[in-house]
C-alpha positions, -999 to 999 in steps of 0.1 A, spaced: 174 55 -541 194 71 -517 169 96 -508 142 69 -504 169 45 -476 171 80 -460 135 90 -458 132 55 -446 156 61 -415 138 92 -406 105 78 -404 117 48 -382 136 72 -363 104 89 -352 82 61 -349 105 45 -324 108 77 -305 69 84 -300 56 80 -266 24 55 -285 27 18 -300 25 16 -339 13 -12 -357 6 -15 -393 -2 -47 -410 -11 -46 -455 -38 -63 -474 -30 -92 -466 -34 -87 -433 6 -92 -424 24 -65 -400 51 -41 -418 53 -20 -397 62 -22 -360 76 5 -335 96 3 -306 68 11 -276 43 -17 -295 72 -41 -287 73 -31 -253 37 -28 -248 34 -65 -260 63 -78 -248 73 -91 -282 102 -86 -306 100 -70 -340 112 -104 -356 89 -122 -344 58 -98 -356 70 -84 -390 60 -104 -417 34 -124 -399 -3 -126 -396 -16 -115 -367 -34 -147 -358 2 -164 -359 14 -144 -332 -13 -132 -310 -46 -152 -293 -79 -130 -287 -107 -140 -267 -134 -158 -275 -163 -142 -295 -137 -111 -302 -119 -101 -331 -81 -81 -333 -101 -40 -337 -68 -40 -362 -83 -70 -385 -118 -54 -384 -101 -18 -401 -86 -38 -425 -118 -63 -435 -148 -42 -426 -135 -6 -430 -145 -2 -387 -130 29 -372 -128 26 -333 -114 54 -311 -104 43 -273 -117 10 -274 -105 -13 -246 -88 -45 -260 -73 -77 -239 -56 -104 -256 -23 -128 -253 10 -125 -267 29 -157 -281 39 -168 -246 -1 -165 -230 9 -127 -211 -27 -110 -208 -21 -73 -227 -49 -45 -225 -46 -16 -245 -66 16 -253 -67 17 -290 -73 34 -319 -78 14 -350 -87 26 -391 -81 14 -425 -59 27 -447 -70 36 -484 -53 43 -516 -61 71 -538 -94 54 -548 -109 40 -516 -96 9 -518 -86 -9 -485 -49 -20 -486 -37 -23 -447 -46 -9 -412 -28 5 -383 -33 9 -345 -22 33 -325 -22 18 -288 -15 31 -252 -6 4 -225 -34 -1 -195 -27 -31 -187 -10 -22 -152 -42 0 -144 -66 -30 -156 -46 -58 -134 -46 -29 -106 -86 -23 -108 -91 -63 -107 -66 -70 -78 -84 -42 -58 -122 -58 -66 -106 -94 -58 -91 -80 -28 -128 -68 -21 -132 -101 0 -127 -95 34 -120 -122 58 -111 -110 90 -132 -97 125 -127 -85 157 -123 -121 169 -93 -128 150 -72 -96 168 -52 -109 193 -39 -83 224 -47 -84 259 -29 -54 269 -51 -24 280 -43 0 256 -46 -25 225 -82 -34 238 -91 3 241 -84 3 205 -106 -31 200 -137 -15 221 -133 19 202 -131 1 167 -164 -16 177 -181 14 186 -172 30 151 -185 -1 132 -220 14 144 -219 44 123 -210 50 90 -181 82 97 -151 84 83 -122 65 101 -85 72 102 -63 44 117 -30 56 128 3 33 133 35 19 126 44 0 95 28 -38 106 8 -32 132 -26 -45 120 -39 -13 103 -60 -33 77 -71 -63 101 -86 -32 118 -101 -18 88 -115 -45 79 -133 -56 115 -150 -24 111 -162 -34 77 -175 -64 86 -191 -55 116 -210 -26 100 -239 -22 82 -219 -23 52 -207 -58 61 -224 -72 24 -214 -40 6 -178 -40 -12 -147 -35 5 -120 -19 -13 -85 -14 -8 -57 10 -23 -22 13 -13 -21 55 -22 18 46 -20 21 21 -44 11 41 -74 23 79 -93 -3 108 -89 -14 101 -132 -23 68 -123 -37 69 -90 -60 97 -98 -77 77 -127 -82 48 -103 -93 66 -76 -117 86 -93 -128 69 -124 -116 87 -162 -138 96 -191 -131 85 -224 -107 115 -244 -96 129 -212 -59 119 -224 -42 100 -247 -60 62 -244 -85 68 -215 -114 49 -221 -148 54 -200 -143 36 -167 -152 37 -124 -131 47 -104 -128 26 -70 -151 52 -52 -181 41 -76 -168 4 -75 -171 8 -34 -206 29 -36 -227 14 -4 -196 0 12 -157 8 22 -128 26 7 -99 16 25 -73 43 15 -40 26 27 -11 56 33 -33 87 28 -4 109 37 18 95 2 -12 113 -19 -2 145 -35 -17 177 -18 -36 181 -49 -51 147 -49 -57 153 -13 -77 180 -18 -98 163 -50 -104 136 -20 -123 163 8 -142 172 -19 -158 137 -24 -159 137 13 -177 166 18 -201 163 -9 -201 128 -13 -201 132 -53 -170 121 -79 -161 133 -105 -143 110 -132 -110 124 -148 -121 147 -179 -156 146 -171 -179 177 -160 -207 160 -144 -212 147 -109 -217 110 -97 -236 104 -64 -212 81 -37 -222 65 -7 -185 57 6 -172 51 38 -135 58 39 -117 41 66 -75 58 62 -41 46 73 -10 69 78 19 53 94 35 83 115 21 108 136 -4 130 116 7 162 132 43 152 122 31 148 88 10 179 87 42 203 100 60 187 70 32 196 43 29 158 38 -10 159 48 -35 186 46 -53 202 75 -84 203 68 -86 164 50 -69 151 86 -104 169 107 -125 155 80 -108 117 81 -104 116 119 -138 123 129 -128 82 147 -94 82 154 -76 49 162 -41 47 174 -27 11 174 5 6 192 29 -6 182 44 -43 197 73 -28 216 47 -8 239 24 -41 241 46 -75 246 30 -88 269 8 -98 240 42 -116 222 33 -151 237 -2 -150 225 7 -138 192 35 -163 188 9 -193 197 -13 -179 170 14 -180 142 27 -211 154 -7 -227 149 -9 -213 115 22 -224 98 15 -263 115 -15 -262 94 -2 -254 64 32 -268 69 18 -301 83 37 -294 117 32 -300 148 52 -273 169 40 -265 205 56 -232 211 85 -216 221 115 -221 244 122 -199 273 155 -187 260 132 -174 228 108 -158 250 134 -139 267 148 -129 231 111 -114 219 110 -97 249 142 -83 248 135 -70 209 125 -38 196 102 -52 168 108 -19 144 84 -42 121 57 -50 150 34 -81 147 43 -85 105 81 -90 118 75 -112 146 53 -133 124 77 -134 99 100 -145 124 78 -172 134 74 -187 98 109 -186 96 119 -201 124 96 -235 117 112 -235 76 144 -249 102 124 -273 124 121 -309 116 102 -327 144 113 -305 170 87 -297 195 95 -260 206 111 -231 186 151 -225 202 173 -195 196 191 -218 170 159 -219 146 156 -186 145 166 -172 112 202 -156 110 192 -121 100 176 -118 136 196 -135 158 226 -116 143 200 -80 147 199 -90 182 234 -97 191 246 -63 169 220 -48 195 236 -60 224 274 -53 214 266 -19 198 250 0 223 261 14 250 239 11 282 227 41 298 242 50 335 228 28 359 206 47 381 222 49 419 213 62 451 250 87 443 234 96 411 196 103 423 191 109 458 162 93 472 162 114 496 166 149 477 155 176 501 123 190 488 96 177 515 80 153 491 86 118 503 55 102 485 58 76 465 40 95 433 65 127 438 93 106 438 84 83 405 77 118 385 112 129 399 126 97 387 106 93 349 117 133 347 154 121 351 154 88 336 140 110 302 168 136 312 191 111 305 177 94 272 171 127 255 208 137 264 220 99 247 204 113 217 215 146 217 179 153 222 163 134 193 128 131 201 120 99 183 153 79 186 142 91 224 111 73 224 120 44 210 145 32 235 120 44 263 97 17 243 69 48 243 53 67 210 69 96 203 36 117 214 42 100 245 75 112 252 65 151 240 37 150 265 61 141 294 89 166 282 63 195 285 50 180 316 83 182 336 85 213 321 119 202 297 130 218 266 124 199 235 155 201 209 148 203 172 155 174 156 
């Protein structure tokens, strides 16, 4: 008896510790046996499961059967066989399972176990990305008057013409996907699928399946499925954060580009794509490829158009417009009627860095109306207290540069240049002078105080002829 309670503890011991759920249920169709990762998996406790029918606990869909039931009433084997059904409180589970009777000494049926793997993250991820598929905005919805931004705007356009490979490079909030999508649907893909997958969101063994597509067998519960490249075929990939993919995933992508083929995870055969990919990175590629964070040769192949979107600090005299456009979105769906904003605000955007660009100003905006009533215009008190406090911190805690007087740069330095375009280069070489030495010559701290990109400032320290200072 003794031996049996500690043969007993061992095999629990091990069931729990297995990387797979475990669930076996007798003749009469009642579980006895339940390990640790089928609890998590489900969601469910063992008391609640052991000793029940499944039909007590669990809900299937309609016209399908528990693969676990069928072993145990029909004798049915099935080997990585997708299942979805609902747990006792209506959460939607999807497993990859493997399902067979189990048989005394003489053939007889007397129970049936499951050995399951969880993809239920990978199946929600899949159906969010197809959902997401419906693209809703155009050129006519980017707002930016500002030359540079419309430089973007007109280039954008010119790309939707062809079907090359995009990459769309800015700051976090800028617009990247508004941008991604214009070009979508102003292409000739405009009724094809749009897709679009955060590479940052997910690890490398899960991205690579949904990228690519897996064969059933590869590993333990893959099942036979797309990938969002054949999902996408005649339309757009929209790879959000290329430069979070691993260098080896990186390097599976050129290949698709080049040859314009995929091939699913575990498989040996080829599948024909017709994919555009349209890419985000959010920091200077050249940055990114110095720090082994991007390949070489996938940056030439992505960039054939490259799109540089400033960010809102280098573009506010687009603020006010941008601000009217949010306001008139949260009066519709807050049933407001908010005209705009005071001058005292105005001054405060303008005054701002906006490290989150047009996302954090519209957050801003939506905040500021949740504390309106009937007012007519957004004041400095509405605002919400995160940024008003940001920009008083901003004005207490740094120091302001040395004001720039006729002692400190001689307008009249002897050199025989008196033009006006000899003596702004002599003044934007000081002026950066002095930032870089504020920031003990930190390139990008640098830049953002000048309100310029950091390829920007780089161009004018080589241009003056300046030494740049490892960061």
């Amino acid at each position: 008896m003794m031996e049996e309670k500690r043969f007993r503890k061992i095999f629990e011991y091990i069931l729990d510790e297995i990387n797979e759920g475990v669930h076996v249920i007798d003749e009469n169709g009642k579980s006895i046996i339940y390990n640790r990762k089928m609890a998590e998996i489900e969601s469910m406790s063992r008391d609640v499961v052991l000793n029940k029918n499944i039909h007590e606990v669990f809900q299937f869909l309609e016209n399908e059967e528990s693969t676990l039931l069928s072993a145990l009433q029909e004798g049915q084997v099935t080997k990585n066989v997708k299942q979805t059904y609902f747990n006792d409180k209506g959460k939607e589970i999807t497993i990859a399972t493997n399902s067979f009777p189990i048989t005394d000494g003489d053939g007889e049926i007397i129970g049936a176990m499951e050995i399951a793997n969880d993809i239920t993250k990978m199946e929600q991820i899949l159906r969010g990305n197809i959902l997401k598929g419906d693209t809703r905005f155009t050129f006519d919805e980017i707002i930016g008057e500002s030359q540079a931004f419309q430089e973007v705007i007109e280039n954008a356009k010119r790309a939707s013409r062809t079907s090359s490979s995009v990459l769309i490079i800015g700051e976090t909030g800028t617009g990247k996907e508004l941008f991604a999508q214009s070009i979508h649907n102003e292409s000739s893909r405009a009724a094809e699928p749009f897709i679009a997958q955060n590479c940052a969101a997910l690890p490398d063994t899960l991205i690579e399946g949904i990228l690519f597509g897996t064969k059933r067998g590869a590993f333990t519960g893959a099942i036979e499925r797309p990938g969002l490249f054949e999902l996408a075929n005649k339309g757009t990939l929209l790879l959000d954060e290329i430069n979070s993919l691993s260098p080896h995933l990186q390097a599976k992508l050129l290949r698709v580009l080049q040859e314009k083929k995929v091939r699913r995870v575990g498989d040996t055969k080829d599948i024909d794509v017709d994919v555009r990919i349209i890419a985000t990175i959010n920091e200077d590629p050249i940055d990114a490829i110095n720090e082994n964070r991007m390949r070489k040769d996938l940056y030439y192949r992505l960039s054939v158009v490259a799109l540089y979107i400033p960010p809102l600090r280098e573009r506010k005299s687009d603020i006010p417009q941008l601000v009217q456009k949010f306001i008139h979105k949260y009066n519709r769906l807050f049933q407001m009627s908010v005209e705009s904003m005071s001058e005292e605000v105005r001054r405060c955007f303008f005054d701002y860095e906006w490290l989150g660009n047009v996302r954090e100003l519209e957050h801003v905006v939506e905040g500021a109306m949740n504390m309106m009533t009937d007012e007519p215009h957004i004041t400095f008190s509405h605002l919400p207290y995160q940024f008003r406090r940001k920009s008083q911190w901003k004005e207490e805690q740094l120091a302001p540069l040395p004001s720039v007087m006729p002692t400190q740069f001689d307008v009249a330095v002897d050199n025989g240049k008196m033009d006006l375009k000899s003596k702004m280069d002599e003044f934007e070489q000081y002026y950066v002078e002095k930032v870089l030495e504020k920031h003990k010559g930190n390139v990008s701290k640098a830049a953002r105080e000048l309100g310029i990109s950091r390829q920007s400032l780089q161009y004018r320290i080589r241009k003056h002829g300046m030494r740049e200072t490892e960061e």
